[in-house]
C-alpha positions as CSV (number, residue, x, y, z in Angstrom):
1,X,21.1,-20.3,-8.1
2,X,19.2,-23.5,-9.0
3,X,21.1,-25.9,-10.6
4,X,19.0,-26.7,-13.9
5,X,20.3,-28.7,-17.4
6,X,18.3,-28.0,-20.4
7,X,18.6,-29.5,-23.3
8,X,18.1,-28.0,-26.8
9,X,17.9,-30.9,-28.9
10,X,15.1,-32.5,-26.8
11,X,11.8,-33.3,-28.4
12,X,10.4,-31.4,-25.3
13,X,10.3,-27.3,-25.5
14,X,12.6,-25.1,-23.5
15,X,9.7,-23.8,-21.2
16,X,8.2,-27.1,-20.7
17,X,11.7,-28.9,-19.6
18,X,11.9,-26.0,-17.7
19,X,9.0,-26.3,-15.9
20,X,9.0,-30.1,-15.2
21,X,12.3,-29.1,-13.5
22,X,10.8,-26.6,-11.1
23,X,8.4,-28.7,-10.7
24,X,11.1,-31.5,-9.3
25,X,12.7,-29.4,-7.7
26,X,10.0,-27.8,-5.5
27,X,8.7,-31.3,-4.6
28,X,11.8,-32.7,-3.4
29,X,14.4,-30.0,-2.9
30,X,12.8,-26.3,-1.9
31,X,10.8,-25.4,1.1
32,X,7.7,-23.3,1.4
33,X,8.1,-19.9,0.7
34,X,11.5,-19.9,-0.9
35,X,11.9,-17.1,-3.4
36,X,12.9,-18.3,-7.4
37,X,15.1,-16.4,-9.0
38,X,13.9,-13.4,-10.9
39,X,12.3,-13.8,-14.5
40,X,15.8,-12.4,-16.3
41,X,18.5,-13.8,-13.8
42,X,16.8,-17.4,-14.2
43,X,17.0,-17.2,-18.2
44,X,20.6,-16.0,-18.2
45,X,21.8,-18.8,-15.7
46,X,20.1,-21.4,-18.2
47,X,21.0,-19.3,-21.3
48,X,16.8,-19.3,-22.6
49,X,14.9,-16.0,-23.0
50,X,12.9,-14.7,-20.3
51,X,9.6,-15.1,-22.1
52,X,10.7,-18.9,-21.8
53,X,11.2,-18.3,-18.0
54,X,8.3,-16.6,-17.7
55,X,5.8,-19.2,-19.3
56,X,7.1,-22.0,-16.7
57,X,6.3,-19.5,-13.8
58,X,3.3,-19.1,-15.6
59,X,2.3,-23.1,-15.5
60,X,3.5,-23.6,-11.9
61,X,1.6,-20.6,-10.7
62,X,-1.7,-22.1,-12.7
63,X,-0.7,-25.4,-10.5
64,X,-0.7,-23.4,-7.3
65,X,3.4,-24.5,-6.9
66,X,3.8,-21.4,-6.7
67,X,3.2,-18.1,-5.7
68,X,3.5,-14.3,-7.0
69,X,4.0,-10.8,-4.6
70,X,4.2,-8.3,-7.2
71,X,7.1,-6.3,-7.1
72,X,8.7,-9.3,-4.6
73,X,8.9,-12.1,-7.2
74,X,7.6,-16.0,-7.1
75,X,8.0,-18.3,-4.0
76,X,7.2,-21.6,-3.3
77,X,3.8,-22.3,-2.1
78,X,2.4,-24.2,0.2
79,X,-0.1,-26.6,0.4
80,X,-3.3,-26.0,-1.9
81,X,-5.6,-26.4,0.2
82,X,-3.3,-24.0,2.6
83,X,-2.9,-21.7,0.1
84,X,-7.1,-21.5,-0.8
85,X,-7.7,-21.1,3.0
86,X,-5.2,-18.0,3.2
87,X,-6.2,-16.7,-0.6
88,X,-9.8,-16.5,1.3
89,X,-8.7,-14.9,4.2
90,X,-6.9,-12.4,2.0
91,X,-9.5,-11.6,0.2
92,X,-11.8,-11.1,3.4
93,X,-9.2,-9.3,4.9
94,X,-8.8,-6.7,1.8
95,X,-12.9,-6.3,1.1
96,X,-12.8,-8.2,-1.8
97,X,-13.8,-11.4,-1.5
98,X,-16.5,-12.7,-4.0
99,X,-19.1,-15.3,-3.4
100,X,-21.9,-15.6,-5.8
101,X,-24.1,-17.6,-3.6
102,X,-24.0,-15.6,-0.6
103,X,-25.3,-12.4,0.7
104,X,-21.7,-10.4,1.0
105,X,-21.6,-8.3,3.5
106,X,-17.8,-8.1,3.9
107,X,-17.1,-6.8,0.3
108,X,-16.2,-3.3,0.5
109,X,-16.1,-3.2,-3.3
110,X,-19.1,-2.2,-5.1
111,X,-21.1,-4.5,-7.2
112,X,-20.2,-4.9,-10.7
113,X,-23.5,-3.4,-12.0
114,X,-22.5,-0.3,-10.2
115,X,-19.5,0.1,-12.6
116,X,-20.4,3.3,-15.4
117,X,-19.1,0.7,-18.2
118,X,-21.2,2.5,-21.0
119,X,-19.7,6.1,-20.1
120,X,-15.9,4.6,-19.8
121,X,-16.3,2.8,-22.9
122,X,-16.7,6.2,-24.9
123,X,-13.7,7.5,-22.8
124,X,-11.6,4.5,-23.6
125,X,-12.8,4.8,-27.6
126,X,-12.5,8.6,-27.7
127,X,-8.9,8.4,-26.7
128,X,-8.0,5.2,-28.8
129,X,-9.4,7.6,-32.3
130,X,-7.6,10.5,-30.9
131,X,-4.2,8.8,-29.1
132,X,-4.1,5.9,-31.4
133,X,-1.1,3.3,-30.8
134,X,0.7,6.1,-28.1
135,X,-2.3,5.0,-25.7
136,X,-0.5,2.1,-25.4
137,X,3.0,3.3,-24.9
138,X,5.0,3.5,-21.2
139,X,4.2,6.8,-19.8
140,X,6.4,8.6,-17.6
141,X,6.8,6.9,-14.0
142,X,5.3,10.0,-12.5
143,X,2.1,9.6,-14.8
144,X,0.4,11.0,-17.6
145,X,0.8,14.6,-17.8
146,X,-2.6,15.8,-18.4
147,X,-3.8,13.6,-15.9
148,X,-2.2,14.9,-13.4
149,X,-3.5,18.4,-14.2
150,X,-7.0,16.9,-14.4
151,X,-5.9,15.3,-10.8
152,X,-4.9,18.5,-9.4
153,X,-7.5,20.4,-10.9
154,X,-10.3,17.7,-9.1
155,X,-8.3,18.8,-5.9
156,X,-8.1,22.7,-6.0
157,X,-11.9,22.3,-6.1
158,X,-11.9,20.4,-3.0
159,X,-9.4,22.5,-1.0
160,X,-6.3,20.6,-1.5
161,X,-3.5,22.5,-2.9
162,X,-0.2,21.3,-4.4
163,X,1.5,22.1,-7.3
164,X,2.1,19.6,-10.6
165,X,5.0,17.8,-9.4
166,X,3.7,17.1,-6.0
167,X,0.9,14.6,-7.6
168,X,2.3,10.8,-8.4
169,X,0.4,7.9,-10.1
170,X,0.0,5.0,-8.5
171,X,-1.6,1.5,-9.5
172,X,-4.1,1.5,-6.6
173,X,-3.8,3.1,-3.0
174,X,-2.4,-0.5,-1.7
175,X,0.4,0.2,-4.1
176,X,0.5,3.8,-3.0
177,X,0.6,2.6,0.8
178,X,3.5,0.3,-0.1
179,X,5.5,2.5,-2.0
180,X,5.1,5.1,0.7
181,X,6.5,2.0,3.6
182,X,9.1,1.5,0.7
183,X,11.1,5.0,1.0
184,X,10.0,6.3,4.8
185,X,10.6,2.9,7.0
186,X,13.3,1.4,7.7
187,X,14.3,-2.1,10.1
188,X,12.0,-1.5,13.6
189,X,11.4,2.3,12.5
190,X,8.2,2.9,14.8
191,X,4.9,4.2,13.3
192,X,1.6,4.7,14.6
193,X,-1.6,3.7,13.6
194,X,-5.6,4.0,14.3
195,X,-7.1,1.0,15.9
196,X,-9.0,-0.9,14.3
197,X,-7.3,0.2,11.0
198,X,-7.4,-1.2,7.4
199,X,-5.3,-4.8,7.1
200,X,-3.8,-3.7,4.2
201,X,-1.7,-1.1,5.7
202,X,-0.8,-3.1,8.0
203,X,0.4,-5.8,6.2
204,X,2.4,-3.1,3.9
205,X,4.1,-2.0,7.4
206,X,4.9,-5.5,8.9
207,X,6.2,-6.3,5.1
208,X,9.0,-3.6,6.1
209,X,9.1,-4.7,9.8
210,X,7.8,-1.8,11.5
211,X,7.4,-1.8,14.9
212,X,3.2,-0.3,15.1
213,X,2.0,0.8,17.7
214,X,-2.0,1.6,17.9
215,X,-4.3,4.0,19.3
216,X,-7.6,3.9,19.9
217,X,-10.5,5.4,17.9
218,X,-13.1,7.8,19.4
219,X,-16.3,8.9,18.0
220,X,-14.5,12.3,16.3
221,X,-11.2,10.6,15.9
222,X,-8.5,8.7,17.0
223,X,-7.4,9.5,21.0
224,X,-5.2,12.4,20.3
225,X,-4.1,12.1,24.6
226,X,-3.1,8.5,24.1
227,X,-1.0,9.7,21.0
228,X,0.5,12.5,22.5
229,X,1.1,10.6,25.6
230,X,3.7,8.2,23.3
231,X,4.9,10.6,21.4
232,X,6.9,12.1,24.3
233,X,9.1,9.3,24.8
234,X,9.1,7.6,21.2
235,X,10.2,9.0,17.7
236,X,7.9,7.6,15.0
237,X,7.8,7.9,11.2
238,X,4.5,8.3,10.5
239,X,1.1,8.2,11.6
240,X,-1.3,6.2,9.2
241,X,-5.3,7.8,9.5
242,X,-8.4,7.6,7.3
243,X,-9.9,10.6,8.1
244,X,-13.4,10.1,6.7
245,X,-16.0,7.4,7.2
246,X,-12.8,5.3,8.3
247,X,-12.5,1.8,7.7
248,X,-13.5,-0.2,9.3
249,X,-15.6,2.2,11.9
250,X,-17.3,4.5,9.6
251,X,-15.8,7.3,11.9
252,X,-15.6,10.7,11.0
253,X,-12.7,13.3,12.4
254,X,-13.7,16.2,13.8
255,X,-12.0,19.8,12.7
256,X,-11.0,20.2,15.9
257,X,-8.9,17.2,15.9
258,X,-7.9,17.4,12.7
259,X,-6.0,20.7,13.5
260,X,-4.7,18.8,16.7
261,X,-3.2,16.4,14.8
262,X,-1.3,18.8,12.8
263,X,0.2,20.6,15.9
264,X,1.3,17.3,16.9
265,X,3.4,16.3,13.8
266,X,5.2,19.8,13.8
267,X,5.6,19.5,17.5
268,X,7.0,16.0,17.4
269,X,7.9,16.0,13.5
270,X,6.4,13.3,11.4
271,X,4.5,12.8,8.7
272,X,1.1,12.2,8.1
273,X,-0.2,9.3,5.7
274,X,-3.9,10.6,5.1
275,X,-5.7,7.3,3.1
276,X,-8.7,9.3,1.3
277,X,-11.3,6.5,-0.3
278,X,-14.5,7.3,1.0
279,X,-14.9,11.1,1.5
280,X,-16.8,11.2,-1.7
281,X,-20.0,9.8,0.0
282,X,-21.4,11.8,2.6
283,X,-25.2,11.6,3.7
284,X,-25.6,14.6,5.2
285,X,-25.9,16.9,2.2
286,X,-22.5,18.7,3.9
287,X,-18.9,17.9,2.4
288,X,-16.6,16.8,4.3
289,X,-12.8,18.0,5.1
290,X,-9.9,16.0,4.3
291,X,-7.0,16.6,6.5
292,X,-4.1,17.8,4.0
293,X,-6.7,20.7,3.2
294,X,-5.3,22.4,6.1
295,X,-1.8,20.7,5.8
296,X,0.1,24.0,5.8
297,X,3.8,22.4,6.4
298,X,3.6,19.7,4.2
299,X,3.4,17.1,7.0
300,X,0.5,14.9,4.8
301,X,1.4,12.6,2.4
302,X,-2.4,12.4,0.7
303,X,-3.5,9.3,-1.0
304,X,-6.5,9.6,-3.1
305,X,-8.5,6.5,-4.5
306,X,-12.0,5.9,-6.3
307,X,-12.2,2.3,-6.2
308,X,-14.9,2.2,-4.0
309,X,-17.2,4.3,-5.9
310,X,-15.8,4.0,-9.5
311,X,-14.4,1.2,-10.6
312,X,-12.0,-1.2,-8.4
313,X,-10.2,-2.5,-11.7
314,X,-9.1,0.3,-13.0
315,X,-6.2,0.6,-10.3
316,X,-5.7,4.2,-10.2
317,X,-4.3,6.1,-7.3
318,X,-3.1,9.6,-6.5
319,X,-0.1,10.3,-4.1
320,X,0.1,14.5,-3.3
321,X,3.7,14.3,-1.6
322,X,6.2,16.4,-0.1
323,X,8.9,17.3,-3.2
324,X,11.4,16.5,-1.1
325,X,10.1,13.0,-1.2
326,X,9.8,12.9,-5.1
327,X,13.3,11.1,-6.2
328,X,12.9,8.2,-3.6
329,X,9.2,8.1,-5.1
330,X,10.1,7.8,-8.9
331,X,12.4,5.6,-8.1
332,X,10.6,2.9,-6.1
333,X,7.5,3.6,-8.5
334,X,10.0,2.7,-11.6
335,X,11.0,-0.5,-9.7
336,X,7.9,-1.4,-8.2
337,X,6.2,-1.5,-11.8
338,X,7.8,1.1,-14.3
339,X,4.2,3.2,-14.9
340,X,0.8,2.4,-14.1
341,X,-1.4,1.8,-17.3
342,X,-1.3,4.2,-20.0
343,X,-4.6,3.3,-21.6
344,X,-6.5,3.2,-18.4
345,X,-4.9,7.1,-17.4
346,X,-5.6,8.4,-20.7
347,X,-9.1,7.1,-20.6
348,X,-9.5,8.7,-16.9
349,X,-8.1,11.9,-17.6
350,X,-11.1,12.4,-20.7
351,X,-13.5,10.9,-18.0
352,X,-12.9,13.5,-15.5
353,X,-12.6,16.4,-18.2
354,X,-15.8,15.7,-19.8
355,X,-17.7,15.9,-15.8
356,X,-18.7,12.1,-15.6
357,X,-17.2,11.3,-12.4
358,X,-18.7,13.7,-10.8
359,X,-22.1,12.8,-12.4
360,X,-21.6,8.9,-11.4
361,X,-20.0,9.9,-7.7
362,X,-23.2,11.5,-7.5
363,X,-25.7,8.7,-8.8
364,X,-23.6,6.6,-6.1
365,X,-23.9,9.0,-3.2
366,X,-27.5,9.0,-3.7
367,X,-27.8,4.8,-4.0
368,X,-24.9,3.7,-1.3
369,X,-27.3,7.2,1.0
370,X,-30.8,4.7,0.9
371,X,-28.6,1.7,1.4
372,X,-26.9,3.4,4.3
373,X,-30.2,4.2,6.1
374,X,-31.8,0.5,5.1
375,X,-29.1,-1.5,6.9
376,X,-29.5,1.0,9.9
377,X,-32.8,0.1,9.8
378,X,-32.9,-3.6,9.2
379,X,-29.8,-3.9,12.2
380,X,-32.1,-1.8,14.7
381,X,-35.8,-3.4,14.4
382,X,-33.8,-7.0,13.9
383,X,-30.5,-7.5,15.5
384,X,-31.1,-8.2,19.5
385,X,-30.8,-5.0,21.3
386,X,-27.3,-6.7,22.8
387,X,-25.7,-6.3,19.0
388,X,-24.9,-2.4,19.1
389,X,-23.8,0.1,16.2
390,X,-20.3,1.0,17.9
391,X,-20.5,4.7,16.5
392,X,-23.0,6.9,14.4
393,X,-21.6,7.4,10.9
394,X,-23.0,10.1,8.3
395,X,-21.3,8.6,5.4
396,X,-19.2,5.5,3.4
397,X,-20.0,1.7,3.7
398,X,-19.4,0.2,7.0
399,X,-21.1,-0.6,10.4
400,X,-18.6,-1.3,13.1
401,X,-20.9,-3.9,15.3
402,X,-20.1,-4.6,18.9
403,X,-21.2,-8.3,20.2
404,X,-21.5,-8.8,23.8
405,X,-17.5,-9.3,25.3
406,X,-18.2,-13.0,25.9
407,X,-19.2,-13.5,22.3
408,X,-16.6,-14.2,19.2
409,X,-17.6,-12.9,15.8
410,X,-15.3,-15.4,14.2
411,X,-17.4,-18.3,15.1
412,X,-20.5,-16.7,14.1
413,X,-19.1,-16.1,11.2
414,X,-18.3,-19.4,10.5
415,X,-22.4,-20.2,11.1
416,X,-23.6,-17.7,9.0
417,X,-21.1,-18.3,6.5
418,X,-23.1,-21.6,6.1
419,X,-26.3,-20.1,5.7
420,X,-25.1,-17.9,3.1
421,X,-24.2,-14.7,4.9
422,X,-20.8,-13.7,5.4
423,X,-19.1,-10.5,6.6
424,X,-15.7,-9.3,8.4
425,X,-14.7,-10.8,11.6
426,X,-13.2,-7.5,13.9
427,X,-9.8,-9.4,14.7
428,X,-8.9,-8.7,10.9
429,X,-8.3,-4.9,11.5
430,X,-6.1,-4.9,14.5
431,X,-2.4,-5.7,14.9
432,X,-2.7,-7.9,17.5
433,X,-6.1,-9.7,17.1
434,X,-8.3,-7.7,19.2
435,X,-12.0,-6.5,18.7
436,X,-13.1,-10.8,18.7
437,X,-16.4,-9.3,19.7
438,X,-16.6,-7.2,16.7
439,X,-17.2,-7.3,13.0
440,X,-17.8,-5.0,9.7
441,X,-21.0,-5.6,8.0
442,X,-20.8,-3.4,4.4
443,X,-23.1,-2.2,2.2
444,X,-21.1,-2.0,-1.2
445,X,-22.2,-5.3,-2.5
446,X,-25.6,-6.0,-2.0
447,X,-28.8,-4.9,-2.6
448,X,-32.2,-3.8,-0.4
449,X,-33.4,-7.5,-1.0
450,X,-30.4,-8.4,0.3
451,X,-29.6,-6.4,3.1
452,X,-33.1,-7.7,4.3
453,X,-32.6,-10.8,4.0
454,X,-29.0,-10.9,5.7
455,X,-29.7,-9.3,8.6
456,X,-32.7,-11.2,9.2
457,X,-30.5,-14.4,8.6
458,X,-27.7,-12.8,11.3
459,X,-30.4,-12.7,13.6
460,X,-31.6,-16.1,13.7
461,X,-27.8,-17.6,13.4
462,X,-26.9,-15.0,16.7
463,X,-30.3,-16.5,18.6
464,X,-29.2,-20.0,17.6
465,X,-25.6,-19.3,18.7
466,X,-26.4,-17.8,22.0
467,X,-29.3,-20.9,22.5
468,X,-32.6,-18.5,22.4
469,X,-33.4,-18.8,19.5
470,X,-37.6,-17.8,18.6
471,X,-39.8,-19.3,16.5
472,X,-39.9,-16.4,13.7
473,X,-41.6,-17.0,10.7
474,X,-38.9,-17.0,8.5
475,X,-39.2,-16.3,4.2
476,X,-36.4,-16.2,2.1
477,X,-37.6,-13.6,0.0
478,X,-38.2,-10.8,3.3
């Protein structure tokens, strides 16, 4: 514990003494990424209330001193300009990084004048006349009760089938992802995963030191041989799998491997973590099938999230899990956060009773459809015949690009970045920085103006970088 003197008689307040101390101390005394104690053990070491601890955390964080993992705590930061260099590659990494000037092509969140604010505001104000000051209480770990019939309800329909006290509330599916690491993996437990896969599971998996191993993606699925092949001679925990318009390939399983994979984790036994954020937008007029619909043994763990065609914010996430899975589940939940938000589950719940995500899901698969087939369009007729769409995808919000294997998207990046274009470097999706020659160019974010413009501007920075470039007649407002 740090050794800290406060002194009530000062003319200085407790939390400002407090900080200046911290402060001090983190200059001269603690290295980077040292944990603080927690919020509660701090104030009864220095005999202050916590809210007192928790404004000086509060200043250092706002000074970048300091840094907060929720659920881990507050460390010691590093350098600022450190710290805004890996803050940026965070947010690149997770989809979310936000840069009014440029044409974004590696958000995968949509825009915010995609979100239904009008409709949620008369769910929000219905429930505040009806719930009144219990809208605000803590709800049950699990989640809000009638939620999670509305949940389960919204699944039935789909062909998912679990009963009430399968379904858990989550704050997000990054939460759900780490919760789920939390209570199956343990010190070097192996796991599987698809490669390229989504960072954030894999940074939720390295957090609990897994030891990953990777297979390759195929155009109907990850290689099921390679898998198998692995499985004979290792015991894993899990396999991790987006099963539709996968991120960040835009791959779609096939049935047929989809039953495959099923065979394999009774065969071998281990369960399935199925990541379900993008099955909602399919372009082909024909639904597609999420794997725990035929889950007959309860091998998946299902995670379902709208933040990529609802509202990011919100922070809502659905876990169907095995029962037997349930205590280790509230109680990580409970410790992880207590209960997501009440107001915001409350205000869901009405949304989905009264039909309007189904009417906005639907308004979205129709825009996110044109944008789909613009971007296609734009990267054919534009983007040297060299730059190829890695697979055909009939849904979601990503184009996996392949450069030539002599080429690094990283430092093309870099030059488009400074023309105003900026998108997701391949190496971010693999556990060992492979696919250099690769990147993720999304559609969430930006509009037909420009998409047009973007690509046109990835043309003309690729002929620059590869030293052909043409003399194209070039207009900001293509």
């Amino acid at each position: 514990m740090l050794n800290i003197n406060l002194k009530e008689d000062s003319s200085s307040a407790l939390y400002l003494q407090l900080y200046k101390e911290l402060k001090d101390k983190i200059k001269s005394e603690l290295e980077v990424d040292t944990k603080l104690p927690p919020i509660r053990k701090l104030a009864a070491a220095v005999g202050v209330n916590p809210a007192t601890v928790v404004r000086a955390y509060d200043m250092l964080a706002d000074e970048e001193l300091i840094y907060k993992k929720v659920g881990s705590g507050s460390f010691v930061a590093p350098d600022r300009k450190i710290i805004q260099s890996k803050n940026r590659e965070d947010m690149l990494k997770h989809g979310q990084i936000k840069l009014a000037e440029s044409i974004n092509f590696a958000s995968a969140a949509p825009s915010t004048d995609l979100f239904p604010v009008e409709d949620f505001k008369y769910a929000i104000n219905q429930v505040l006349e009806r719930d009144q000051g219990e809208a605000f209480s803590y709800q049950k770990s699990q989640g809000f009760l009638p939620l999670r019939k509305s949940i389960r309800k919204y699944f039935t329909k789909r062909g998912i089938n679990s009963s009430l006290n399968q379904i858990q509330v989550v704050s997000g599916a990054q939460q759900a992802i780490d919760i789920i690491s939390k209570i199956l993996l343990d010190y070097k437990d192996q796991i599987i995963v698809e490669d390229p896969t989504y960072f954030g599971a894999l940074q939720a998996f390295n957090s609990r030191k897994a030891d990953i191993k990777s297979v390759k993606m195929e155009q109907d699925g990850a290689d099921l041989e390679e898998m198998e092949s692995y499985l004979k001679k290792n015991e894993i925990k899990f396999f991790f799998t987006m099963q539709n318009f996968q991120n960040p390939t835009g791959i779609n399983w096939s049935r047929k491997k989809q039953i495959k994979l099923l065979e394999l984790a009774a065969k071998y036994d281990f369960y399935i973590i199925e990541d379900d954020i993008l099955s909602d937008l399919y372009y082909d007029q024909k639904r597609v099938n999420n794997l725990k619909e035929y889950d007959e043994q309860g091998r998946v763990i299902y995670i379902k999230s709208f933040s990529k065609v609802f509202m990011p914010g919100l922070r809502l996430a659905f876990i169907v899990l095995p029962e037997t899975l349930l205590p280790e589940m509230l109680e990580a939940k409970y410790a992880t956060d207590i209960s997501s938000g009440g107001l915001t589950q409350r205000a869901f719940d009405y949304y989905l009773r009264e039909g309007l995500l189904d009417k906005h899901i639907s308004l979205q698969r129709d825009l996110f459809q044109k944008r789909y087939k613009l971007m296609k369009n734009q990267i054919t007729e534009h983007l040297p015949k060299e730059i190829k769409i890695t697979f055909e995808i009939t849904g979601g919000l990503y184009f996996w690009i392949k450069l030539p294997e002599n080429r690094d998207a990283q430092e093309i990046y870099e030059k488009a970045a400074q023309k105003g274009v900026v998108f997701s470097p391949g190496y971010l999706f693999s556990i060992n920085k492979k696919y250099s020659n690769y990147f993720r160019l999304s559609f969430a974010a930006v509009d037909d103006q420009q998409i047009k413009r973007g690509i046109v501007i990835l043309r003309d920075v690729y002929n620059d970088f590869r030293g052909t470039a043409d003399n194209y007649d070039y207009s900001p407002l293509l």
